[in-house]
Biopython code that builds the backbone (N, CA, C, O; Angstrom):
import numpy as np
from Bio.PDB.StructureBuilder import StructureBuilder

atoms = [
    (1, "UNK", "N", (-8.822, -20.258, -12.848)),
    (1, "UNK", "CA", (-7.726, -21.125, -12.498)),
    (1, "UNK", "C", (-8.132, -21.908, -11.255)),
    (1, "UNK", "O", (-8.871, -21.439, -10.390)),
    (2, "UNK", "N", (-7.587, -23.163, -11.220)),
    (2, "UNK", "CA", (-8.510, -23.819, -10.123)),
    (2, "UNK", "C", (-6.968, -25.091, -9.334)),
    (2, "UNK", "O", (-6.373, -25.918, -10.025)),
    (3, "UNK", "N", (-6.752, -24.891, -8.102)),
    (3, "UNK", "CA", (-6.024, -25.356, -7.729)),
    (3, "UNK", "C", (-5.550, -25.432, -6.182)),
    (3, "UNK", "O", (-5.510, -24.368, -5.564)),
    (4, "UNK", "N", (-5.172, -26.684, -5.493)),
    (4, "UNK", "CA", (-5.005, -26.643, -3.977)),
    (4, "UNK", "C", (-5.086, -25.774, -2.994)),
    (4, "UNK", "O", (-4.638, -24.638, -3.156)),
    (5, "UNK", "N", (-5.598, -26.111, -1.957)),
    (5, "UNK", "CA", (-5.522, -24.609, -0.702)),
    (5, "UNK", "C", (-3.921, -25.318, 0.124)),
    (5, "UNK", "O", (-3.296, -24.844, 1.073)),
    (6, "UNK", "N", (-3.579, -26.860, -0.858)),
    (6, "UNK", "CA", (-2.086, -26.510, -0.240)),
    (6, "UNK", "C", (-0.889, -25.925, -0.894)),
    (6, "UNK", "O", (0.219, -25.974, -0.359)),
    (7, "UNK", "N", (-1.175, -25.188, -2.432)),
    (7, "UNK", "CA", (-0.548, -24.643, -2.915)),
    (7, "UNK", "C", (-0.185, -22.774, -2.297)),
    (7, "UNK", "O", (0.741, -22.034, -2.628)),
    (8, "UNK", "N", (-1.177, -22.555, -1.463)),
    (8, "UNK", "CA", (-1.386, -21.168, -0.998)),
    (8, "UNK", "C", (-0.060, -21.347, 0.535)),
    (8, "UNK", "O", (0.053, -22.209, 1.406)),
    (9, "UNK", "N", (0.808, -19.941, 0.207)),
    (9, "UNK", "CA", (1.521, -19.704, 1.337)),
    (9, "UNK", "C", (1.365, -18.208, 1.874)),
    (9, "UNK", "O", (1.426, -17.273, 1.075)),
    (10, "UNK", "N", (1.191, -18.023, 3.053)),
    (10, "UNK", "CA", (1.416, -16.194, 3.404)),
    (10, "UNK", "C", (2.933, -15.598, 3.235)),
    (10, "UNK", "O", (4.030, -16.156, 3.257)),
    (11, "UNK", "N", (2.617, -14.507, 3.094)),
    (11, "UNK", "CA", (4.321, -13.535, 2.827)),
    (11, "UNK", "C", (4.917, -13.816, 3.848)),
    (11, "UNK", "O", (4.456, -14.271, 4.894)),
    (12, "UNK", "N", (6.260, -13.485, 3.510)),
    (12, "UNK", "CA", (6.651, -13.253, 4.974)),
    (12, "UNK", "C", (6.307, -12.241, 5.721)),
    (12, "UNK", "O", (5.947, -12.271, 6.897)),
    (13, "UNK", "N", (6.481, -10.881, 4.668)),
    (13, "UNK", "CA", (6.670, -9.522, 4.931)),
    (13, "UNK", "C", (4.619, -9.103, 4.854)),
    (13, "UNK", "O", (3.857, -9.136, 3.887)),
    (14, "UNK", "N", (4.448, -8.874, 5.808)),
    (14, "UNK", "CA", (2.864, -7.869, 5.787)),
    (14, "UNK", "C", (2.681, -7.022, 5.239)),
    (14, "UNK", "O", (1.708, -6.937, 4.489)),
    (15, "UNK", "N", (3.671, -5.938, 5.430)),
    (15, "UNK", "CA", (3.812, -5.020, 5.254)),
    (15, "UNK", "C", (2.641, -3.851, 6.122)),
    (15, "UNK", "O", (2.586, -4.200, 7.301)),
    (16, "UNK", "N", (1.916, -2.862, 5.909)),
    (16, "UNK", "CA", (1.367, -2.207, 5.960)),
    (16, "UNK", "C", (-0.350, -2.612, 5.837)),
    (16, "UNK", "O", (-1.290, -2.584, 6.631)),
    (17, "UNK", "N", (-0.201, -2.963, 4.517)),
    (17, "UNK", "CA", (-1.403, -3.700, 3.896)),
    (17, "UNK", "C", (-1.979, -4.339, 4.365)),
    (17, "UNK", "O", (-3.191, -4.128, 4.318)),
    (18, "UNK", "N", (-1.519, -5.412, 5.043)),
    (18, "UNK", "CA", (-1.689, -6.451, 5.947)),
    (18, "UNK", "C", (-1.793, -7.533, 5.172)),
    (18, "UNK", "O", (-1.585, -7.305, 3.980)),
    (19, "UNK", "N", (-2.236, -9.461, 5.666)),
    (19, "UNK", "CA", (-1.553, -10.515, 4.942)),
    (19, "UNK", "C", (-1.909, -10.367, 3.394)),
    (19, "UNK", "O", (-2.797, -9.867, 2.703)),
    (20, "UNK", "N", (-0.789, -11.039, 3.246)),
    (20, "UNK", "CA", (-0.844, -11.235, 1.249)),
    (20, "UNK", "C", (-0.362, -13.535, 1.399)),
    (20, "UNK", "O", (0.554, -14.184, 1.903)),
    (21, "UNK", "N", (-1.446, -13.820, 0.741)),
    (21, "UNK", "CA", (-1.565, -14.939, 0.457)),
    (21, "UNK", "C", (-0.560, -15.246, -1.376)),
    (21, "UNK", "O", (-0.896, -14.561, -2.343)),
    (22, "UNK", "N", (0.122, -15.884, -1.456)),
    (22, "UNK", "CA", (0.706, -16.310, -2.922)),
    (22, "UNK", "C", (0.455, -17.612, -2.861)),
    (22, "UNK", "O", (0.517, -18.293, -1.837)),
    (23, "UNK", "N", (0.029, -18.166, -4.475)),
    (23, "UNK", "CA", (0.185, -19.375, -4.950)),
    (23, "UNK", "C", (1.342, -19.815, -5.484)),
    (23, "UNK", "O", (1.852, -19.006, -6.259)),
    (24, "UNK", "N", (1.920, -20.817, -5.331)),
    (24, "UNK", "CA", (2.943, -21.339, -6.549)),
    (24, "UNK", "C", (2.567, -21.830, -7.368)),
    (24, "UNK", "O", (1.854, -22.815, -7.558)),
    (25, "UNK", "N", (3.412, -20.612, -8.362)),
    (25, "UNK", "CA", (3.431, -20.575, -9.645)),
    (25, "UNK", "C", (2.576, -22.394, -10.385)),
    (25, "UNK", "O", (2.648, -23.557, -9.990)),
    (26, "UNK", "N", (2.103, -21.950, -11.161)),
    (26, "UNK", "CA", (1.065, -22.409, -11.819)),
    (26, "UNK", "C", (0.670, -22.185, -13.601)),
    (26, "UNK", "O", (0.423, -21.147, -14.216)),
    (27, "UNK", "N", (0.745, -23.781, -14.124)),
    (27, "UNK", "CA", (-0.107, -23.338, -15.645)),
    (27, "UNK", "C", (-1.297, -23.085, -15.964)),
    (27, "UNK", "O", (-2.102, -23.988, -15.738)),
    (28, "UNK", "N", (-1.635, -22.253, -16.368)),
    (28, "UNK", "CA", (-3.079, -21.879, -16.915)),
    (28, "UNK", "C", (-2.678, -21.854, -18.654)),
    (28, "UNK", "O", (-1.664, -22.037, -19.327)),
    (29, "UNK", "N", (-4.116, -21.513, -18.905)),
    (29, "UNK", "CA", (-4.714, -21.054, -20.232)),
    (29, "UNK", "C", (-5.114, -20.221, -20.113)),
    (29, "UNK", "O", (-5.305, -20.174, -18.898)),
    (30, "UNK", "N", (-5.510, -19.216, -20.590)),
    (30, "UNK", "CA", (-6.665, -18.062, -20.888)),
    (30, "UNK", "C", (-7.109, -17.766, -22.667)),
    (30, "UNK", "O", (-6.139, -17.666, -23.418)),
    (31, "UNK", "N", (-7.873, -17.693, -23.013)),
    (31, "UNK", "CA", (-8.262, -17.251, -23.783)),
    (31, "UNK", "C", (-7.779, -17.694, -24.967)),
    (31, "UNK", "O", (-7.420, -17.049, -25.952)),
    (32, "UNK", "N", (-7.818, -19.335, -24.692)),
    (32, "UNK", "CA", (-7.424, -19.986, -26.082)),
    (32, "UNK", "C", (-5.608, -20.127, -26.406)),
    (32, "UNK", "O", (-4.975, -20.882, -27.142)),
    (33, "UNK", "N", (-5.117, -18.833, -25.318)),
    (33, "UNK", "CA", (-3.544, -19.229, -25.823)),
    (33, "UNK", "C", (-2.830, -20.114, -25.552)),
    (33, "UNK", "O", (-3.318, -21.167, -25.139)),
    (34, "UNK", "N", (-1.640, -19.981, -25.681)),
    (34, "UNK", "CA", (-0.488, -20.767, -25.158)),
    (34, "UNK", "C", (-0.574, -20.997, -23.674)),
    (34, "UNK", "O", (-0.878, -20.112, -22.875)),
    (35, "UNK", "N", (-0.213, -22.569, -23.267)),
    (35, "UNK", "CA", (-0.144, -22.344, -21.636)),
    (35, "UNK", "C", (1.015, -21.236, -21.065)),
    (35, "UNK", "O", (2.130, -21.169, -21.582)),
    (36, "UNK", "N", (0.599, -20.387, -19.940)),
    (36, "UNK", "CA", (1.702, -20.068, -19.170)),
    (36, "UNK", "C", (1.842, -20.098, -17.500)),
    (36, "UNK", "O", (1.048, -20.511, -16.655)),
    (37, "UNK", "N", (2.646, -19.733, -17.416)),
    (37, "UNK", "CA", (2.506, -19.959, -16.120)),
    (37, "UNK", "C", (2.375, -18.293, -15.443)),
    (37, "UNK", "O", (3.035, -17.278, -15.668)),
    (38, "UNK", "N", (0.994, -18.616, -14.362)),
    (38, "UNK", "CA", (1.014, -17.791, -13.601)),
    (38, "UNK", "C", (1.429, -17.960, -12.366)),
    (38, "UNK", "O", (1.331, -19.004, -11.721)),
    (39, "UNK", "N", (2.336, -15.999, -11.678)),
    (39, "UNK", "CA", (1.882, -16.376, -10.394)),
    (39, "UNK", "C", (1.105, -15.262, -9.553)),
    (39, "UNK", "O", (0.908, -14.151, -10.044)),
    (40, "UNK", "N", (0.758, -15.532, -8.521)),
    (40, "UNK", "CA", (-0.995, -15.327, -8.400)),
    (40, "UNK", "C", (-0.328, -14.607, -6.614)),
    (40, "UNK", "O", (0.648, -14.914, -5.930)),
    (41, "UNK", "N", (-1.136, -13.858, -6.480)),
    (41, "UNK", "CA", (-1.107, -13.260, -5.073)),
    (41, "UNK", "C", (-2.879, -12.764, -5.014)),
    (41, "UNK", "O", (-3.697, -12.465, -5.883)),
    (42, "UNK", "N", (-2.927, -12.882, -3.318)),
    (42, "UNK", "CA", (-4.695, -12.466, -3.355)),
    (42, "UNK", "C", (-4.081, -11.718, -2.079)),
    (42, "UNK", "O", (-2.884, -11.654, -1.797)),
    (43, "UNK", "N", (-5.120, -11.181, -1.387)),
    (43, "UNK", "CA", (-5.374, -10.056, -0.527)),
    (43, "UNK", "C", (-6.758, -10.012, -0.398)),
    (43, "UNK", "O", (-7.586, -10.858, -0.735)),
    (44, "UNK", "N", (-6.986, -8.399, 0.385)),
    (44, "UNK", "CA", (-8.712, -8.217, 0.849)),
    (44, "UNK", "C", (-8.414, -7.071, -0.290)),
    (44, "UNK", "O", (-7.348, -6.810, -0.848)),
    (45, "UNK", "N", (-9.553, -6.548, -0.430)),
    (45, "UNK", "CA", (-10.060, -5.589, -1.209)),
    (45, "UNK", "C", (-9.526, -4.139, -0.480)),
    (45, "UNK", "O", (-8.913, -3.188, -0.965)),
    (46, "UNK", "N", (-10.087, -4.421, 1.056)),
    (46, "UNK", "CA", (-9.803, -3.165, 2.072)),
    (46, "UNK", "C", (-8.062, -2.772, 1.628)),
    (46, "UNK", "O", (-7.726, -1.642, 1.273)),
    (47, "UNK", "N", (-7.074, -3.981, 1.741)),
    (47, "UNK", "CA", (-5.955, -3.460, 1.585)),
    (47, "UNK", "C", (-5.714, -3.041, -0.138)),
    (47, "UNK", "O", (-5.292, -1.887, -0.214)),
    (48, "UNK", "N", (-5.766, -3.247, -0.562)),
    (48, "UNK", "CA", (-6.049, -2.611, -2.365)),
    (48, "UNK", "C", (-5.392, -1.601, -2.245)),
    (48, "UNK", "O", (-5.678, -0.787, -1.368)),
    (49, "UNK", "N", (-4.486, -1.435, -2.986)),
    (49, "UNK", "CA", (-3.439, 0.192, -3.054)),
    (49, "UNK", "C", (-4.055, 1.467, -3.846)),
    (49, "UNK", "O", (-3.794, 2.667, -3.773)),
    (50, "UNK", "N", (-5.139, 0.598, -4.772)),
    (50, "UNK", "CA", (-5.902, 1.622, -5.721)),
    (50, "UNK", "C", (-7.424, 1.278, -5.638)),
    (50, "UNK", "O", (-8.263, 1.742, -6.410)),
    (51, "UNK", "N", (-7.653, 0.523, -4.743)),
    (51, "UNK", "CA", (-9.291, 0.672, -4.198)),
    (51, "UNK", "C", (-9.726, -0.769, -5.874)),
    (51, "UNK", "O", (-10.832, -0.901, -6.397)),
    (52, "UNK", "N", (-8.628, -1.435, -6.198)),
    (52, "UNK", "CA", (-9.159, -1.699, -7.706)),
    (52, "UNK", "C", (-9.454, -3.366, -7.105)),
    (52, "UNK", "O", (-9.239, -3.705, -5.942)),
    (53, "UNK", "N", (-9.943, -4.198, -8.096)),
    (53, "UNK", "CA", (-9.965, -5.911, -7.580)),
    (53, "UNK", "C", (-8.741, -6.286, -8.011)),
    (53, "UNK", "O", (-8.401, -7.274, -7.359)),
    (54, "UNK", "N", (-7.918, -5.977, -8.791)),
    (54, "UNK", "CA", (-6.284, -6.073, -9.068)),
    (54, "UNK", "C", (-6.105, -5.719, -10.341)),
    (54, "UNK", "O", (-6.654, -4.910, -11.089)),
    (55, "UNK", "N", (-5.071, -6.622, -10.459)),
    (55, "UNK", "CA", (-4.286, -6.303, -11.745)),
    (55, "UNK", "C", (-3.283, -7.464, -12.169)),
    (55, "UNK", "O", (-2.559, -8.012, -11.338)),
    (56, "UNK", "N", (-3.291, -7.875, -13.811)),
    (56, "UNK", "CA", (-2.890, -8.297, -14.685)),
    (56, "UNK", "C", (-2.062, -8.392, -15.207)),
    (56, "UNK", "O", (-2.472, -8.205, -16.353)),
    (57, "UNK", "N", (-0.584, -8.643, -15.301)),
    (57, "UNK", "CA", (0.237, -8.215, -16.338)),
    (57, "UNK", "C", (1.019, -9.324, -16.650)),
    (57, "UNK", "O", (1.090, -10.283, -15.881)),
    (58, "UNK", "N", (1.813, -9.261, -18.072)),
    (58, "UNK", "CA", (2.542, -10.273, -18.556)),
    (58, "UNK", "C", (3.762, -9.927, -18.978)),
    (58, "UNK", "O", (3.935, -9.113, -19.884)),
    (59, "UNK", "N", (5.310, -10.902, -17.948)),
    (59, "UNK", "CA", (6.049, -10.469, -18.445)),
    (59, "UNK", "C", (6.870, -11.650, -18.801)),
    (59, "UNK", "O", (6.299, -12.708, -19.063)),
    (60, "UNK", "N", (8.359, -11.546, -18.837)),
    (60, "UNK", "CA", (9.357, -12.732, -19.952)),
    (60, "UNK", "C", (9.014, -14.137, -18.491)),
    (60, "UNK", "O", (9.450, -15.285, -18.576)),
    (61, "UNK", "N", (8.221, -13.647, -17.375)),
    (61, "UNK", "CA", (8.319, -14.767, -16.207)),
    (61, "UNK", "C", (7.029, -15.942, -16.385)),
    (61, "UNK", "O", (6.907, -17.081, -15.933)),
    (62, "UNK", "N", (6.045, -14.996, -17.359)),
    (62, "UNK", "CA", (5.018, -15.310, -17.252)),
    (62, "UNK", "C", (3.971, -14.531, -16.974)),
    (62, "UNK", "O", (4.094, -13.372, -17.370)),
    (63, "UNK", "N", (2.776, -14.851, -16.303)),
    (63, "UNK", "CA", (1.627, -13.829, -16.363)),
    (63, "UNK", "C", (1.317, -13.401, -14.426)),
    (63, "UNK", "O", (1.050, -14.298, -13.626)),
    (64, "UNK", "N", (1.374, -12.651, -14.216)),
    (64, "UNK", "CA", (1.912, -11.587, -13.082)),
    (64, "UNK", "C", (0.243, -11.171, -12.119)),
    (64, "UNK", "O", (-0.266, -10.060, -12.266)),
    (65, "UNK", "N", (-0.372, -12.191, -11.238)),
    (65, "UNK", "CA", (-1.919, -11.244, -11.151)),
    (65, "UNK", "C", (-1.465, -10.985, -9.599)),
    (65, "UNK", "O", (-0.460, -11.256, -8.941)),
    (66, "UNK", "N", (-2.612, -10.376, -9.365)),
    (66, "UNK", "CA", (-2.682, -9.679, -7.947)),
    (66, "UNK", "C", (-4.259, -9.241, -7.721)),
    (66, "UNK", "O", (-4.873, -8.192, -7.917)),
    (67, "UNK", "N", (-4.579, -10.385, -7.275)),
    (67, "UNK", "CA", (-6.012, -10.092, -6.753)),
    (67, "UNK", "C", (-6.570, -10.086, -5.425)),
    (67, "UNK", "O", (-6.156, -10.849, -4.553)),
    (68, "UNK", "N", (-7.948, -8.844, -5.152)),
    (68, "UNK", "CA", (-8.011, -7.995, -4.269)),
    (68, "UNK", "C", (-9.976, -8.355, -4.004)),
    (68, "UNK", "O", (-11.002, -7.813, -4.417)),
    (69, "UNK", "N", (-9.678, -9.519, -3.124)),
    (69, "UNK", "CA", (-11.349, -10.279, -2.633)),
    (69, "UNK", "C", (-11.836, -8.936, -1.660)),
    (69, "UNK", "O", (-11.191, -8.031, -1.131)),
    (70, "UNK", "N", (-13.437, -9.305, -1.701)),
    (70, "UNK", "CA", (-13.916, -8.261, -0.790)),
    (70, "UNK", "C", (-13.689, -9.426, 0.668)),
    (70, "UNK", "O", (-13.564, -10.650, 0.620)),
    (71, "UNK", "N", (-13.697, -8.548, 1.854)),
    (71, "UNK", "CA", (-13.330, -9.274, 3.258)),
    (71, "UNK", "C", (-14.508, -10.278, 3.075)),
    (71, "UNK", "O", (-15.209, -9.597, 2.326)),
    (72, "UNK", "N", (-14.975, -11.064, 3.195)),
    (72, "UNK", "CA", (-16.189, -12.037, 3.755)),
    (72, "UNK", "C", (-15.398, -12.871, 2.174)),
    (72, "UNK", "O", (-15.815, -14.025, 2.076)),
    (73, "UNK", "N", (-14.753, -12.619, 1.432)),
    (73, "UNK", "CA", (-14.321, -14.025, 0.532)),
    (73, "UNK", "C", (-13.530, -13.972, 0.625)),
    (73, "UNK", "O", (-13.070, -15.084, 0.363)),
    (74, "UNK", "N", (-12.475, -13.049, 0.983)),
    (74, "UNK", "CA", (-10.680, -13.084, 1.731)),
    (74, "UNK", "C", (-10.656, -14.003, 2.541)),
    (74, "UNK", "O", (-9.898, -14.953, 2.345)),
    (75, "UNK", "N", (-11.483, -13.951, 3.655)),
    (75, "UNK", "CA", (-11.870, -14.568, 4.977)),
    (75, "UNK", "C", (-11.863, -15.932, 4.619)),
    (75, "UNK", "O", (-11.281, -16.839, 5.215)),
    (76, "UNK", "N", (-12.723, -16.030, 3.349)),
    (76, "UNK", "CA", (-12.895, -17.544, 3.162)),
    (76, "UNK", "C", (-11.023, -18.174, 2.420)),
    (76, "UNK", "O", (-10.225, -19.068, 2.701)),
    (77, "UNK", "N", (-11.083, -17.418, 1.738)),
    (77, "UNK", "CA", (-9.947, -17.929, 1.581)),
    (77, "UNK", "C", (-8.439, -18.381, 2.403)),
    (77, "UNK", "O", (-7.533, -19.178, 2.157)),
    (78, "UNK", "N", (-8.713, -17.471, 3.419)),
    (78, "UNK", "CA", (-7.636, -17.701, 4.305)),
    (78, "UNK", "C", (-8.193, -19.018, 5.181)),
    (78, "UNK", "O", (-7.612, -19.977, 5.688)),
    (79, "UNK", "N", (-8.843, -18.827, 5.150)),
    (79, "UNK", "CA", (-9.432, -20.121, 6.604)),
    (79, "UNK", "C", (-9.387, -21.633, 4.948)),
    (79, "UNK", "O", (-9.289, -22.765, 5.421)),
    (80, "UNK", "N", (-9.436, -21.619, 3.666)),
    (80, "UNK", "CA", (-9.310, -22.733, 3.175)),
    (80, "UNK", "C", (-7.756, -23.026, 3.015)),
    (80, "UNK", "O", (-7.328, -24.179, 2.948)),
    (81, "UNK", "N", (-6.723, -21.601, 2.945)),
    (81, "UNK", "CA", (-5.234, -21.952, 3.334)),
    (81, "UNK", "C", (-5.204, -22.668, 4.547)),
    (81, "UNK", "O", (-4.706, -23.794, 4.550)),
    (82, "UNK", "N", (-5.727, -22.112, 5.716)),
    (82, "UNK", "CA", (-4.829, -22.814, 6.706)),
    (82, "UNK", "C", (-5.680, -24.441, 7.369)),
    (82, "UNK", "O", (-5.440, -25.195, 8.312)),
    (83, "UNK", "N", (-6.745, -24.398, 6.260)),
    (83, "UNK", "CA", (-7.686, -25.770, 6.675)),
    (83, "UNK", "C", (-6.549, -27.081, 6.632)),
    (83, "UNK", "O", (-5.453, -27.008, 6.075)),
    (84, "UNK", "N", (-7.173, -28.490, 7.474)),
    (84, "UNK", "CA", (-6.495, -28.940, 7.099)),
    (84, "UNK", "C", (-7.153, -29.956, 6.159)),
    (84, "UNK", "O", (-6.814, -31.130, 6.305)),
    (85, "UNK", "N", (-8.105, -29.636, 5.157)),
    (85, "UNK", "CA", (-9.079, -30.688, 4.697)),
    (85, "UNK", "C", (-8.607, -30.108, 3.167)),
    (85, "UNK", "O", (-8.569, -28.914, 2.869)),
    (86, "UNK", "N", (-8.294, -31.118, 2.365)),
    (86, "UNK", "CA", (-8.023, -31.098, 1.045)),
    (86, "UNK", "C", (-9.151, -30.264, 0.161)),
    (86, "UNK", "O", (-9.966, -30.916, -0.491)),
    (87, "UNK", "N", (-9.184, -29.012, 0.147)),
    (87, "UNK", "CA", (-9.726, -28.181, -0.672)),
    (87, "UNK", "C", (-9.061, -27.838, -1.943)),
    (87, "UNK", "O", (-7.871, -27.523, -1.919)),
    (88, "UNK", "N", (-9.695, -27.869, -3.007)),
    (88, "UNK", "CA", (-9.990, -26.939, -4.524)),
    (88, "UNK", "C", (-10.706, -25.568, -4.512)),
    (88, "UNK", "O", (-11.889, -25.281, -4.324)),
    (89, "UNK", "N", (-9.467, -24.710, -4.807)),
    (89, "UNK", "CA", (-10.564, -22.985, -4.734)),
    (89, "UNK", "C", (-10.002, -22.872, -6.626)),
    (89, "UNK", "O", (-9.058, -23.039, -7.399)),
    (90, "UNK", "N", (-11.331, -22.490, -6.518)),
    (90, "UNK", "CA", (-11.129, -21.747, -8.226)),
    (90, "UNK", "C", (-11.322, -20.269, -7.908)),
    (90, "UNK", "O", (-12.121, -19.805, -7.094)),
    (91, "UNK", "N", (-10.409, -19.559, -8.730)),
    (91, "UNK", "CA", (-10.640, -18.339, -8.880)),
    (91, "UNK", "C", (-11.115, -17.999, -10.732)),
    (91, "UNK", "O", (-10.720, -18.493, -11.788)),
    (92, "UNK", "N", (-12.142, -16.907, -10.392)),
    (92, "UNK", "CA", (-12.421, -16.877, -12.328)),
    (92, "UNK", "C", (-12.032, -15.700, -12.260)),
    (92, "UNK", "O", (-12.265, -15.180, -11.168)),
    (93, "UNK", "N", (-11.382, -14.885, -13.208)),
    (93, "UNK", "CA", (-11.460, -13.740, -13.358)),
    (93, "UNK", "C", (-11.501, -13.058, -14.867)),
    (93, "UNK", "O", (-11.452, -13.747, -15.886)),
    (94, "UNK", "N", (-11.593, -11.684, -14.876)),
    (94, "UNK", "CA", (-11.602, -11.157, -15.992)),
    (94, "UNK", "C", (-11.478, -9.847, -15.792)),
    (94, "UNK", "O", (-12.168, -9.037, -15.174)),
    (95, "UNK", "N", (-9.831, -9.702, -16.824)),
    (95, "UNK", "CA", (-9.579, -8.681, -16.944)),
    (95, "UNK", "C", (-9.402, -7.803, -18.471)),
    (95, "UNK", "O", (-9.225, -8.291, -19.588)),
    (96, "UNK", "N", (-9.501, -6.560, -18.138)),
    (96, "UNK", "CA", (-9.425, -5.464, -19.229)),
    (96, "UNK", "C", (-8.193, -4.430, -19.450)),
    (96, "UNK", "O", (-7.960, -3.597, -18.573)),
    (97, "UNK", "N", (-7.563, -4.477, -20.392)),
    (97, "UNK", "CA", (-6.265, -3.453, -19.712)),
    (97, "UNK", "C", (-5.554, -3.481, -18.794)),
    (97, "UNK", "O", (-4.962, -2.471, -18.413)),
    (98, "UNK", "N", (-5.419, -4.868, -18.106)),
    (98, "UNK", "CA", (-4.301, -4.901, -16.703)),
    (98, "UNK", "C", (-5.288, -4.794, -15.611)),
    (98, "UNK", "O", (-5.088, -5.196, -14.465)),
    (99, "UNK", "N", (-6.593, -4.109, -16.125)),
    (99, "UNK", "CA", (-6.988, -4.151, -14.553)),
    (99, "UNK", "C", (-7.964, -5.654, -14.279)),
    (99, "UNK", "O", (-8.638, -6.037, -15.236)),
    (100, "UNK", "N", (-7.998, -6.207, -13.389)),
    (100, "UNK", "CA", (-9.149, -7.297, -13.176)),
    (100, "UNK", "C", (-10.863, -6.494, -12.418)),
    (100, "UNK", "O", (-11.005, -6.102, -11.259)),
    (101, "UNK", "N", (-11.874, -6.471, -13.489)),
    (101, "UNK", "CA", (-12.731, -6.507, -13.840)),
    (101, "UNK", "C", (-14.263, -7.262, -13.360)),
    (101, "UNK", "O", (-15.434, -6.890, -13.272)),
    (102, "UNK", "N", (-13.539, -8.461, -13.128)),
    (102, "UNK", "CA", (-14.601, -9.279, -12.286)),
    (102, "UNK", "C", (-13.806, -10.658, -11.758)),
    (102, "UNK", "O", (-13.262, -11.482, -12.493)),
    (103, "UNK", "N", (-13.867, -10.691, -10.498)),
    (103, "UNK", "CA", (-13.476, -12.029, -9.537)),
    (103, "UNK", "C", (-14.059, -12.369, -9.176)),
    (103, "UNK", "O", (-15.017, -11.661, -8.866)),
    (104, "UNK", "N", (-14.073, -13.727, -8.866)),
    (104, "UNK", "CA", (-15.190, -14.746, -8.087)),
    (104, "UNK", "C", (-13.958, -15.808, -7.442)),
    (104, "UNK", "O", (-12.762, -15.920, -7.712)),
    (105, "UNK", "N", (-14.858, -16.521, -6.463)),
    (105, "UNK", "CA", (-14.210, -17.472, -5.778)),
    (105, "UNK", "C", (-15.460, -18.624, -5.430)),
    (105, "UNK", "O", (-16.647, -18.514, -5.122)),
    (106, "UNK", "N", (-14.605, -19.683, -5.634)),
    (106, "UNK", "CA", (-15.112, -20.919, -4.948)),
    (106, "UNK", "C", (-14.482, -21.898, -4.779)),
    (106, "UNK", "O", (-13.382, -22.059, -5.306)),
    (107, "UNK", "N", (-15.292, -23.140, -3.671)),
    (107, "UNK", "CA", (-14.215, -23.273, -2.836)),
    (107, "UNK", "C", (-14.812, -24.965, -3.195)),
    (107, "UNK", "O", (-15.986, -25.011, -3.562)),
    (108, "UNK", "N", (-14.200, -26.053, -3.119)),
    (108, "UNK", "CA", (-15.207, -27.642, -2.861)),
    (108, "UNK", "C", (-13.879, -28.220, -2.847)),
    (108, "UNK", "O", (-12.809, -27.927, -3.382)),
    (109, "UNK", "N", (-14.446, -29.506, -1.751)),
    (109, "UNK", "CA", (-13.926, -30.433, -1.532)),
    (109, "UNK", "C", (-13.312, -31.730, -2.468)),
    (109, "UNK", "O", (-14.058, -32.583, -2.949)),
    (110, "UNK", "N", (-12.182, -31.732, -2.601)),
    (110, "UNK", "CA", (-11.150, -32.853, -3.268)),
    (110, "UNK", "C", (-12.164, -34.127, -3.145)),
    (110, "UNK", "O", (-12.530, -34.499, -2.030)),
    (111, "UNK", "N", (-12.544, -34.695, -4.178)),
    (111, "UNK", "CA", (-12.894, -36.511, -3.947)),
    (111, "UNK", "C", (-11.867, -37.237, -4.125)),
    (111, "UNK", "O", (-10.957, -36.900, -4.881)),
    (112, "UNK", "N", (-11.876, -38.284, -3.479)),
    (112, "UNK", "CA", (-10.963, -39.266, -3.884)),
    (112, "UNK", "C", (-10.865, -40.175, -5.480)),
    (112, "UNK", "O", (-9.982, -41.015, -5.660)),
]
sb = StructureBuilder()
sb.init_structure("model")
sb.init_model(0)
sb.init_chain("A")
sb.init_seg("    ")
for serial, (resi, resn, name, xyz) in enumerate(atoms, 1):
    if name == "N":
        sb.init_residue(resn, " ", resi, " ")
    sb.init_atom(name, np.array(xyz, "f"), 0.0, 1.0, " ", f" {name:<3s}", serial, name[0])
structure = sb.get_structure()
């Protein structure tokens, strides 16, 4: 899924965990289906409730992720939220059973 670093907002609430970054809600594709809309939360890996890269799920809202970067691409991601230079981050992922499996991130600059 690939979309603005001005779509990214922090929680209000920290909690424990410490920051949680959310996107607004967003259409994707996956896997040939129907568009839906996801919405998307990232974090560090360190805060991870189950040590996992996240998790997947789909409900009547749409498709539900929660993904869990290792610190040195958290890092990056937070510093392309609060940049003030028109960035594109794609996230790829792939998941199995709810859990996410493999994440990547990258980050490039908007052309005009």
């Amino acid at each position: 899924m690939a979309f603005s670093n001005r779509l990214l907002r922090l929680t209000a609430g920290l909690g424990q965990r410490g920051p949680v970054w959310q996107m607004n809600p967003q259409p994707v594709t996956l896997n040939g289906r129907a568009p839906s809309i996801i919405h998307a939360s990232f974090e560090s890996l360190v805060q991870s409730h189950n040590g996992t890269l996240g998790s997947l799920w789909e409900n009547e809202h749409g498709l539900n992720g929660e993904f869990c970067f290792e610190p040195a691409y958290f890092d990056l991601l937070q510093q392309a939220a609060l940049s003030a230079a028109d960035l594109e981050l794609t996230v790829i992922f792939g998941a199995r059973d709810q859990q996410v499996e493999t994440l990547m991130l990258t980050l490039q600059h908007k052309t005009a």
